[in-house]
C-alpha positions in Angstrom: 96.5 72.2 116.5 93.2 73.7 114.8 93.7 77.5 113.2 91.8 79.4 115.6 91.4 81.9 112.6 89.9 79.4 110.3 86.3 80.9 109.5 86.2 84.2 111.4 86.9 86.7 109.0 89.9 89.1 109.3 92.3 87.9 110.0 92.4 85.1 107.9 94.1 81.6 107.7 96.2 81.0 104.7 93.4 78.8 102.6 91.3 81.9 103.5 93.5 84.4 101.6 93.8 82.6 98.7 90.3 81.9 98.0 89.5 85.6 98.1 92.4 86.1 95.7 91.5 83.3 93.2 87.3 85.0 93.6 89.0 87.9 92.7 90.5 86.8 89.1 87.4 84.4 88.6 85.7 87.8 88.2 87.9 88.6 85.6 89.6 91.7 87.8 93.5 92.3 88.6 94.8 91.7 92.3 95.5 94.9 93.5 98.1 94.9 97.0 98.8 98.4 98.4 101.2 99.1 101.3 99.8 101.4 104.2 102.0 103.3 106.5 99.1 104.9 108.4 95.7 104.0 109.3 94.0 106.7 106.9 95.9 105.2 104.2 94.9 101.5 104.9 91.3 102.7 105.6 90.9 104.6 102.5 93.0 102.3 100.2 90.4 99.2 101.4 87.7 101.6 100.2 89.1 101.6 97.1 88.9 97.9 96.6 92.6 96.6 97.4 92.8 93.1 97.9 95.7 93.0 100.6 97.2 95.3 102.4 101.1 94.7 103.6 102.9 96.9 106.5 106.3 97.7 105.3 109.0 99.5 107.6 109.5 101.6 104.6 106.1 103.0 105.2 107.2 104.8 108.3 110.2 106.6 105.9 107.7 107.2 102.9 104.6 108.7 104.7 107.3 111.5 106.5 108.9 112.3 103.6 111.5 110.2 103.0 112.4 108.2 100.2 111.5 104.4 100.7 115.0 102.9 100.6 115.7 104.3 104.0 113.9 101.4 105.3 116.7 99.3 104.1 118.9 101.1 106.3 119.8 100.9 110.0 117.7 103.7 111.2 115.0 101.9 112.9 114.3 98.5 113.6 112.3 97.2 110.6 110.7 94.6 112.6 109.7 96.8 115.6 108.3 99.2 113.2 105.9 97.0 111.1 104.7 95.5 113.8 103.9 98.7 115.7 102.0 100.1 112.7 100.2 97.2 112.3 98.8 97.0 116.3 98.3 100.7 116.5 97.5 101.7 113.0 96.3 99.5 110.0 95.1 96.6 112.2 92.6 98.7 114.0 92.1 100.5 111.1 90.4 98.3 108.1 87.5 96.0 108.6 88.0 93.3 105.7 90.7 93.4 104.2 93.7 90.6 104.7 97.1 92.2 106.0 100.5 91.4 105.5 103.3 91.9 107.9 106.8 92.7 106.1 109.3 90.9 108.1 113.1 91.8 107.9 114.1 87.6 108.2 117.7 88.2 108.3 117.7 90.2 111.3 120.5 88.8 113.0 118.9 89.5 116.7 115.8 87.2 116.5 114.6 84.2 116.2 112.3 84.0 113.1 110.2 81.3 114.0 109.1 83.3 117.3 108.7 86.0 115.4 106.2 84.7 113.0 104.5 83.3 115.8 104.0 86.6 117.5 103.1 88.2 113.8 100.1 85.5 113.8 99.4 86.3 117.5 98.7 90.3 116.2 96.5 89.0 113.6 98.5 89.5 110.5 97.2 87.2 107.7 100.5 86.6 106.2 103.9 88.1 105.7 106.1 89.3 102.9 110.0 89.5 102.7 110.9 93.1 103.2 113.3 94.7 104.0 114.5 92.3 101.0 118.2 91.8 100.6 117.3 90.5 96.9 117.2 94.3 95.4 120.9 95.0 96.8 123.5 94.6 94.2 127.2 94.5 93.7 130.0 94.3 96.6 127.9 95.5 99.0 125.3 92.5 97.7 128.6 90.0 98.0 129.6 91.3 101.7 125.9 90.4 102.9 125.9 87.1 101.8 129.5 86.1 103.3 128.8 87.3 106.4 125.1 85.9 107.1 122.7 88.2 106.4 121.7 86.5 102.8 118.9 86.1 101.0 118.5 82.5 102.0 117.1 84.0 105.0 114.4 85.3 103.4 113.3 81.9 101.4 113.8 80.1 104.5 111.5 82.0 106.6 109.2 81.4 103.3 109.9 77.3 104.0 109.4 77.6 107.7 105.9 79.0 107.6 105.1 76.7 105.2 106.4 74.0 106.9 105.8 74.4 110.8 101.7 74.7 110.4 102.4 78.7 111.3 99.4 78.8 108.5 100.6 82.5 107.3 100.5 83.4 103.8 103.7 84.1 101.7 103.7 87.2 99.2 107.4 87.9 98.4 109.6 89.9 96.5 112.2 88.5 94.4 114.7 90.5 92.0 115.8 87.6 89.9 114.6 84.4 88.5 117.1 82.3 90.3 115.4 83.9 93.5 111.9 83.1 92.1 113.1 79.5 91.6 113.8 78.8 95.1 111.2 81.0 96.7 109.2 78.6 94.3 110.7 75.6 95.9 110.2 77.0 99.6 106.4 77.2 98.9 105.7 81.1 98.3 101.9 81.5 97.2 102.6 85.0 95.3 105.7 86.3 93.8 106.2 89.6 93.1 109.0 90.5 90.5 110.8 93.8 91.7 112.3 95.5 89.3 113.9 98.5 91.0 112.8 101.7 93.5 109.8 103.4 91.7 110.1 106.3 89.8 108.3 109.7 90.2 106.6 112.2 92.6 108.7 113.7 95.2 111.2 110.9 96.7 111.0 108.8 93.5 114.1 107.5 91.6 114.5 109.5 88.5 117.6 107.3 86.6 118.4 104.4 88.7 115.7 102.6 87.2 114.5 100.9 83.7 112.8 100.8 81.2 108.8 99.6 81.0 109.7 97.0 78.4 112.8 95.9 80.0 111.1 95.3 83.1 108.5 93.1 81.5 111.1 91.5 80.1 112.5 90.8 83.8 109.4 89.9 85.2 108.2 87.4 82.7 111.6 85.8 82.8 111.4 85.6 86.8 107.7 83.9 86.1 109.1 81.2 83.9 111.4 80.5 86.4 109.4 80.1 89.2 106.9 78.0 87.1 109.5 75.7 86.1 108.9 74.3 90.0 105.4 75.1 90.0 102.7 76.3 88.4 99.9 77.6 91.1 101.6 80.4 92.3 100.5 83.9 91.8 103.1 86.4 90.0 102.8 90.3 90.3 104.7 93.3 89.2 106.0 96.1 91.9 109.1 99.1 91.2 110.7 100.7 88.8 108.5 102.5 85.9 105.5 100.8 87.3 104.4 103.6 89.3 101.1 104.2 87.7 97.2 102.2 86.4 98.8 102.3 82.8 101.9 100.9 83.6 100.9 98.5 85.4 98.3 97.4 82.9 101.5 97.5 80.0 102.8 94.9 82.6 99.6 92.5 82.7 99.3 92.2 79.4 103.0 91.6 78.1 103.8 89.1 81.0 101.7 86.8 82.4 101.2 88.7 86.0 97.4 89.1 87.4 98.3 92.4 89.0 100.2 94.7 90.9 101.9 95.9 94.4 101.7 99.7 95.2 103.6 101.5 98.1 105.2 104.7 96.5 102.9 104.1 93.5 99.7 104.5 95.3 99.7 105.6 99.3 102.3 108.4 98.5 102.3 109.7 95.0 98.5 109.6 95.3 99.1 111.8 98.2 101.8 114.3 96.8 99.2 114.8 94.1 96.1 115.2 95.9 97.7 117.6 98.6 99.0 119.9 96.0 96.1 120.5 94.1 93.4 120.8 97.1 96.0 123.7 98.8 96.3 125.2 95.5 92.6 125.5 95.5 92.2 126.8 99.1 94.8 129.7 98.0 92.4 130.8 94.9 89.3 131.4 97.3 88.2 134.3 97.5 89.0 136.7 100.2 87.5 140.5 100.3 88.7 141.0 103.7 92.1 141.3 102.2 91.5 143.1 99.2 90.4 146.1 101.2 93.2 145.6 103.4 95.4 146.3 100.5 93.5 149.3 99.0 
């Protein structure tokens, strides 16, 4: 069946994506992926220039106040939720921009085929692997994968809409080069390497994290494992001390990445910042009406 996307802007078929990505670097500039958990956050961030956009659950947490990890956690349905913002919010929202849909493939309750089918119907352009089971460690880690909810959920929803002519493009996280080596082999376009919550503002991490070199360490040894199965995918850097331009330019040029992926790092801590100082300088206006009350 002809993409009935194929030509017509946003959204965009997968070919489509990944043509404005590759016109992106052929001008010599980084690929630059932001998440949006409102609508003034997606419209403003495409101003800035953003390449892609991608609705994570975790949005929903972050842009009340709450740190990002809760949308790991069972209080909401993570699918429900990025879809919703996507048809209410972002999707409305932006005019040109390409927008990924996080999808939670391990949820137990659905079928993910039909649920990729109904993320195309929206008018996603692709999806992305979050909530990820990839950044949980330990026993907790262990008891997901024994009792189904693994990570091989995640690479084969990668597979399937690579596979089943769903025509979605794949940006996914992955915590570990043995993850980038099969997300590789399932057909992902861009991996991101995800080296832990980000650090800073607010809601940040401030020591379960590491260290700027270590994580270009990790991420370049999660590139050479993905490009031992092939070498046209796109590899980016997201968490952990990355949080700001700096950073994420250390990253670029000690690994071989072409950009970054923002949630924390951009929609909220530009927020936190911004907020603060503009209410600080509405409380240093001048106000005579006062003085005299006080005289």
């Amino acid at each position: 069946m002809p993409n009935p996307w194929t030509g017509v802007g946003n959204p965009y078929a997968r070919e489509e994506v990944l043509e404005r990505l590759h016109a992106t670097l052929d001008r010599g500039e980084p690929i630059i992926v932001a998440g949006a958990g409102t609508g003034i956050s997606a419209k403003f961030i495409e101003q800035g220039g953003a390449d892609l956009l991608i609705i994570y659950n975790s949005g929903r947490f972050r842009m009340s106040g709450h740190g990002s990890t809760a949308g790991l956690m069972a209080y909401g349905d993570a699918n429900a939720v990025a879809m919703e913002i996507g048809e209410y919010e972002v999707l409305p929202t932006v005019k040109e921009i390409p927008v990924i849909c996080g999808v939670h493939a391990s949820d137990p309750r659905r079928r993910i085929w039909h649920h990729l089918l109904k993320v195309k119907d929206m008018g996603f352009s692709g999806i992305n692997n979050f909530p990820t089971h990839s950044i949980v460690d330990g026993l907790f880690r262990q008891v997901l994968e024994e009792t189904g909810m693994s990570v091989q959920h995640e690479i084969d929803m990668v597979d399937l809409a690579q596979k089943q002519g769903i025509d979605l493009f794949t940006i996914v996280y992955v915590a570990s080069p043995e993850e980038a080596r099969m997300m590789a082999e399932a057909g992902a376009d861009a991996i991101i390497a995800h080296v832990g919550c980000t650090i800073g503002g607010s809601i940040g991490v401030t020591e379960a994290t590491c260290t700027l070199e270590e994580a270009a360490s990790r991420t370049q040894r999660i590139i050479e494992a993905a490009r031992q199965v092939r070498k046209d995918i796109l590899f980016l850097s997201h968490g952990g001390p990355i949080c700001t331009p700096s950073d994420a330019a250390y990253i670029n040029e000690h690994t071989d990445t072409v950009g970054f992926v923002g949630a924390s790092s951009l929609e909220r801590m530009g927020i936190e910042e911004s907020l603060i100082h503009l209410t600080q300088e509405f409380k240093q206006i001048p106000c005579p009406a006062a003085q005299r009350r006080s005289c």
